[in-house]
C-alpha positions as CSV (number, residue, x, y, z in Angstrom):
1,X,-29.5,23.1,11.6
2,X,-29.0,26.6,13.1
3,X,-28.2,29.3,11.1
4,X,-25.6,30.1,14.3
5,X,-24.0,26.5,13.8
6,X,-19.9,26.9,13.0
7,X,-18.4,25.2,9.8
8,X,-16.9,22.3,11.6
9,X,-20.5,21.4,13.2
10,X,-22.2,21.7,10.0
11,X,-19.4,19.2,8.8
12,X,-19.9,17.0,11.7
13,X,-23.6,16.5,11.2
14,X,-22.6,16.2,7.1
15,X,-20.4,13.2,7.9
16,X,-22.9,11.2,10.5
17,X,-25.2,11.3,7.8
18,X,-22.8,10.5,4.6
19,X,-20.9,6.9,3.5
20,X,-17.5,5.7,3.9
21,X,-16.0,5.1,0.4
22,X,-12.4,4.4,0.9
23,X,-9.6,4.5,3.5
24,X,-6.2,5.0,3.2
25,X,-3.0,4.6,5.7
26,X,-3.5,8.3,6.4
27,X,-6.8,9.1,5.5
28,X,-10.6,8.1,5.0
29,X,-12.7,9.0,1.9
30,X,-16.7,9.6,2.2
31,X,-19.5,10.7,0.2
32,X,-19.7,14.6,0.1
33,X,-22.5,15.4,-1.6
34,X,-23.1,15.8,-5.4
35,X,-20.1,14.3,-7.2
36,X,-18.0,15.1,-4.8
37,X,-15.9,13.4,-1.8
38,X,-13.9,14.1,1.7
39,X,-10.6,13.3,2.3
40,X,-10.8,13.4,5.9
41,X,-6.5,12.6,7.0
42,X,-6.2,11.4,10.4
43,X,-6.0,13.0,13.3
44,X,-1.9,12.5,13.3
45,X,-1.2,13.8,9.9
46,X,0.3,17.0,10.3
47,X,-1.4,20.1,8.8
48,X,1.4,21.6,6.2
49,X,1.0,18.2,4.7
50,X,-2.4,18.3,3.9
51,X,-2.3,22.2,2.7
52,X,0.2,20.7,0.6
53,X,-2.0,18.0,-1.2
54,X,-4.7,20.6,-1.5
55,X,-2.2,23.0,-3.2
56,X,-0.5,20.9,-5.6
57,X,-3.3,18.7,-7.0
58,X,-5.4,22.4,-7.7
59,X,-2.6,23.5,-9.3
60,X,-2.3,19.9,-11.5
61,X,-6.2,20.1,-12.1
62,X,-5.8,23.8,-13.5
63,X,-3.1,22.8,-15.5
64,X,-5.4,20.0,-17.2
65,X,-3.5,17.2,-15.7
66,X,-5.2,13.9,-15.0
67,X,-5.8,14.9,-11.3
68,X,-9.3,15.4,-8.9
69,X,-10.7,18.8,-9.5
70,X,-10.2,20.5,-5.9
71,X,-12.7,22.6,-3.5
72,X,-12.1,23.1,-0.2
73,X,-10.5,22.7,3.1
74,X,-12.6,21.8,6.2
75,X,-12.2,20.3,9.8
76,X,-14.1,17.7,11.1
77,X,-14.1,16.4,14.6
78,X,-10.4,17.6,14.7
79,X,-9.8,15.7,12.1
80,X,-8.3,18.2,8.2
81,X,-10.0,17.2,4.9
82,X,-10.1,18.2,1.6
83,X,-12.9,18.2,-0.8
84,X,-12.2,16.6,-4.0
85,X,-14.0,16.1,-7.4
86,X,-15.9,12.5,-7.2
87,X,-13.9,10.2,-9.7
88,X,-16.0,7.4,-10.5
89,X,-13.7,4.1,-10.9
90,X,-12.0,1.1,-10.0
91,X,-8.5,0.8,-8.6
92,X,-6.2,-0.7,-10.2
93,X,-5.5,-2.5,-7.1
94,X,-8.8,-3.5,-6.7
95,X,-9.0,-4.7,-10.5
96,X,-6.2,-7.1,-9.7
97,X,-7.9,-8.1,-6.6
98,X,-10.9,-9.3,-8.6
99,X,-8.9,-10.5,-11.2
100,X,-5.1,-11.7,-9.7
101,X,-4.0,-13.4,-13.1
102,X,-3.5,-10.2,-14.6
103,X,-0.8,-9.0,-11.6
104,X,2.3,-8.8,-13.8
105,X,0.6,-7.1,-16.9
106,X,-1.0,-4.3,-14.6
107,X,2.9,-3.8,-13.5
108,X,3.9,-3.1,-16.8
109,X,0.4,-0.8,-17.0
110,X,1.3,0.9,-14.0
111,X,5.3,1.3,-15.6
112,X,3.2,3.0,-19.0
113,X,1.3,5.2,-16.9
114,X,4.3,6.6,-14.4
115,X,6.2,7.0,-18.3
116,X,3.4,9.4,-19.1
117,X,3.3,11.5,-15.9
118,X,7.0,12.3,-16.4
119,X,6.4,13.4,-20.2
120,X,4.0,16.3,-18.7
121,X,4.4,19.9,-18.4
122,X,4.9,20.4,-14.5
123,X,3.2,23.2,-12.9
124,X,5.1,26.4,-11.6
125,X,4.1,25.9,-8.3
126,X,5.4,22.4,-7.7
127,X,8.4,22.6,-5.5
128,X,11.7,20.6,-6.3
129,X,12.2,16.9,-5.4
130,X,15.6,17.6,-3.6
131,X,14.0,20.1,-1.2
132,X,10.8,17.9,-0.7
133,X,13.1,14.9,0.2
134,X,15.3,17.0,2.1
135,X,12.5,18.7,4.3
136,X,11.1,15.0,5.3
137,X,14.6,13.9,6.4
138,X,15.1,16.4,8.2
139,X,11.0,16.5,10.2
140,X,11.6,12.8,10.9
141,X,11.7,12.2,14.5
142,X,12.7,8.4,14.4
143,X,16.3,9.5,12.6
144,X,19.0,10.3,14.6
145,X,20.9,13.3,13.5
146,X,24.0,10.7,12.1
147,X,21.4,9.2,10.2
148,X,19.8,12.2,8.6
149,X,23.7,13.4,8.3
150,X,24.2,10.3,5.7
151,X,20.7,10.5,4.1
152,X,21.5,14.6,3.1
153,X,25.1,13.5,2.4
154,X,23.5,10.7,-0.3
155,X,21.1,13.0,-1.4
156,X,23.5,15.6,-2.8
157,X,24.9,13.3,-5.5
158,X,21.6,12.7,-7.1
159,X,20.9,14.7,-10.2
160,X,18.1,17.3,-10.2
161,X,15.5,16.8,-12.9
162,X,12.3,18.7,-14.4
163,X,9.8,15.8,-15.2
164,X,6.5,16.0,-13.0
165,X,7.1,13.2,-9.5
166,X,4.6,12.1,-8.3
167,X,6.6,10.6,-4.8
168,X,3.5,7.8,-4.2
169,X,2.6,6.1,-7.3
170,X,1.2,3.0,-6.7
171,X,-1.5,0.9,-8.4
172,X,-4.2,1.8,-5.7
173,X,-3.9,5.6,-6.7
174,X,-5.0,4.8,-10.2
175,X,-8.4,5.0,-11.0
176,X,-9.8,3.3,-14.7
177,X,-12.8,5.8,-15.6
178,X,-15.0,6.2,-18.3
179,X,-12.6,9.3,-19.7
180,X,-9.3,6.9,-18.8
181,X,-6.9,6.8,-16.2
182,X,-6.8,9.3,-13.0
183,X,-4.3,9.4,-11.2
184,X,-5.2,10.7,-7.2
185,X,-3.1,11.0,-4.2
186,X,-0.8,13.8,-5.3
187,X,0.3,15.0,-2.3
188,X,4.2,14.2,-2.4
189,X,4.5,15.5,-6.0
190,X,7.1,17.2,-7.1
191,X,9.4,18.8,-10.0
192,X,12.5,16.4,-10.2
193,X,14.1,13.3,-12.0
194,X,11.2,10.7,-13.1
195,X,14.4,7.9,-11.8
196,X,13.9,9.0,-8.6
197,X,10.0,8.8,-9.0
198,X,10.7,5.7,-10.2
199,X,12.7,4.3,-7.5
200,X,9.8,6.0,-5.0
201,X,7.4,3.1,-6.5
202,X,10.4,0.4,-6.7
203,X,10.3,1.1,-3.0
204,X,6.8,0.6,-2.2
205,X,6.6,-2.5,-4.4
206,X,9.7,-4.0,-2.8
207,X,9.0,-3.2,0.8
208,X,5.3,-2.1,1.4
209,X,2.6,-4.3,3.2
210,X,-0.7,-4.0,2.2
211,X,-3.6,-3.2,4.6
212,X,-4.9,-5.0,7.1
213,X,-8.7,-5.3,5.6
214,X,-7.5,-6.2,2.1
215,X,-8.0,-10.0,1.5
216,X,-5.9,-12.5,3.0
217,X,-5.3,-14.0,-0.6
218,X,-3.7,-10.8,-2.0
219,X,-1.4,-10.9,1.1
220,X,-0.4,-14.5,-0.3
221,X,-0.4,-13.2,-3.8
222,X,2.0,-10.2,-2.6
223,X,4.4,-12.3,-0.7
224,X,4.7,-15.2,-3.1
225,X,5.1,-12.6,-6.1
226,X,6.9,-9.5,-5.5
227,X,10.5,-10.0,-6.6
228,X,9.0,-11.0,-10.0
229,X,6.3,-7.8,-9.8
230,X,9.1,-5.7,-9.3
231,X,11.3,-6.6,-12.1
232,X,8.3,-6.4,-14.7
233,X,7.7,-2.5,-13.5
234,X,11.7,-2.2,-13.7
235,X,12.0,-3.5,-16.6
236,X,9.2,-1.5,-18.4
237,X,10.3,1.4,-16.6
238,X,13.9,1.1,-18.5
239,X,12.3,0.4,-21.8
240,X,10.7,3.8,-21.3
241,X,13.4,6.0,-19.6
242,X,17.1,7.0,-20.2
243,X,19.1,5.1,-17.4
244,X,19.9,2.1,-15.2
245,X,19.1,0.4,-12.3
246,X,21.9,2.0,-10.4
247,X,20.7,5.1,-11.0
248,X,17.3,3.9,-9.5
249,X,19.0,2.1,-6.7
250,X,21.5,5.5,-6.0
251,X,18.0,7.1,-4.5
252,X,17.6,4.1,-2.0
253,X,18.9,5.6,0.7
254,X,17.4,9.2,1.2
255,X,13.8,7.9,0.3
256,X,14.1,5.7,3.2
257,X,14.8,8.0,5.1
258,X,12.3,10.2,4.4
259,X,9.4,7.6,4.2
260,X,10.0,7.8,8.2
261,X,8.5,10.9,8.5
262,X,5.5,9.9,7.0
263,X,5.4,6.7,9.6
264,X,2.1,6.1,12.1
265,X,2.7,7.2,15.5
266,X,2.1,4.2,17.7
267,X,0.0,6.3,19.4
268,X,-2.1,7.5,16.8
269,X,-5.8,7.6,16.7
């Protein structure tokens, strides 16, 4: 390689050469070298998002939170990534995948877990949950302005909060390691009330579909088992948290709302 060659070339002959280790909805993970791994987001996430994610999870990391140690931005292909700490581990998700019996008990895991993020200190430099939510309602370009009108107008009852959010915890963003549970994919998180973090995953569980390359029998497993996957979290989530399913519900609305600005274009790459 030249000692002339740019950044983004250097990356582009690093990622010919390297191995795909995940993919997400908005983003593919490879091999990076030593311990370490790309996020490369595609090409139609927008960029203050993934400053964002790089941002906050430093700032969890350096706080000694269970969150990937952070390096660097880069571009690739036109594509933004971030260079994360390699965590070494299965999924959650993929541990129910291998072993499906164990669904309902890995909900009230995943409820434990979510308990334990909101009992941490939350860095200084996490912004508010009201202003995140509030900032996606108002970037989405599928709401019309009536709708984002009732979404802000729903979002001004709900109570402010100071427990760490993460805003998309799910059981694929939990990593079993040798030194326990990581938790990855901090890019929504916040400073706010853990009920409203809660109703974020009540949300995905409820409504979510799961990826087109993950097995068909998980589909069937999913569809055949969610109502009942949903109340075990809920339920485990009241045992651990001051509050009621109204409360929970009461965030329906705006989250909705906001999700939509984090939709696939249909013309994305």
């Amino acid at each position: 390689m030249s000692a002339l060659a740019s950044p983004e070339a250097t990356s582009s002959e690093q990622l010919r050469r390297t191995s795909l280790v995940d993919k997400g909805f908005t983003s593919e993970v490879f091999a990076w070298g030593e311990g370490r791994v790309l996020k490369l987001f595609h090409k139609w996430v927008p960029a203050y998002k993934v400053e964002r994610e790089y941002k906050v999870t430093q700032a969890l990391h350096a706080a000694g939170l269970t969150a990937p140690a952070t390096y660097e931005r880069v571009a690739v292909q036109g594509r933004l990534g971030i260079v994360f700490e390699r965590v070494e581990g299965l999924s959650m998700f993929d541990h129910v995948q291998t072993k499906p019996w164990t669904l309902f008990s890995a909900a009230r895991q995943l409820a434990n877990l979510h308990a334990q993020i909101h009992g941490c200190v939350v860095p200084v430099e996490l912004p508010s949950q009201r202003e995140w939510i509030r900032g996606e309602i108002d970037r989405s370009l599928e709401l019309s302005a009536t709708q984002k009108q009732a979404a802000q107008r729903a979002l001004v009852d709900l109570p402010d909060g100071e427990a760490l959010c993460h805003g998309d915890f799910h059981p694929a963003n939990v990593l079993f390691t040798a030194r326990g549970p990581i938790v990855i994919d901090w890019g929504r998180a916040t400073r706010g009330d853990p009920l409203g973090d809660v109703a974020c995953t009540s949300r995905l569980i409820r409504n979510v579909s799961l990826p087109s390359w993950t097995p068909r029998y998980m589909h069937q497993l999913l569809t055949c088992s969610r109502g009942m996957l949903h109340r075990v979290y809920l339920k485990q989530c009241l045992r651990l948290h001051v509050g009621t399913r109204q409360q929970i519900e009461n965030w329906k609305t705006p989250l909705a709302a906001a999700a939509t600005s984090w939709r696939l274009p249909e013309s994305a790459d």
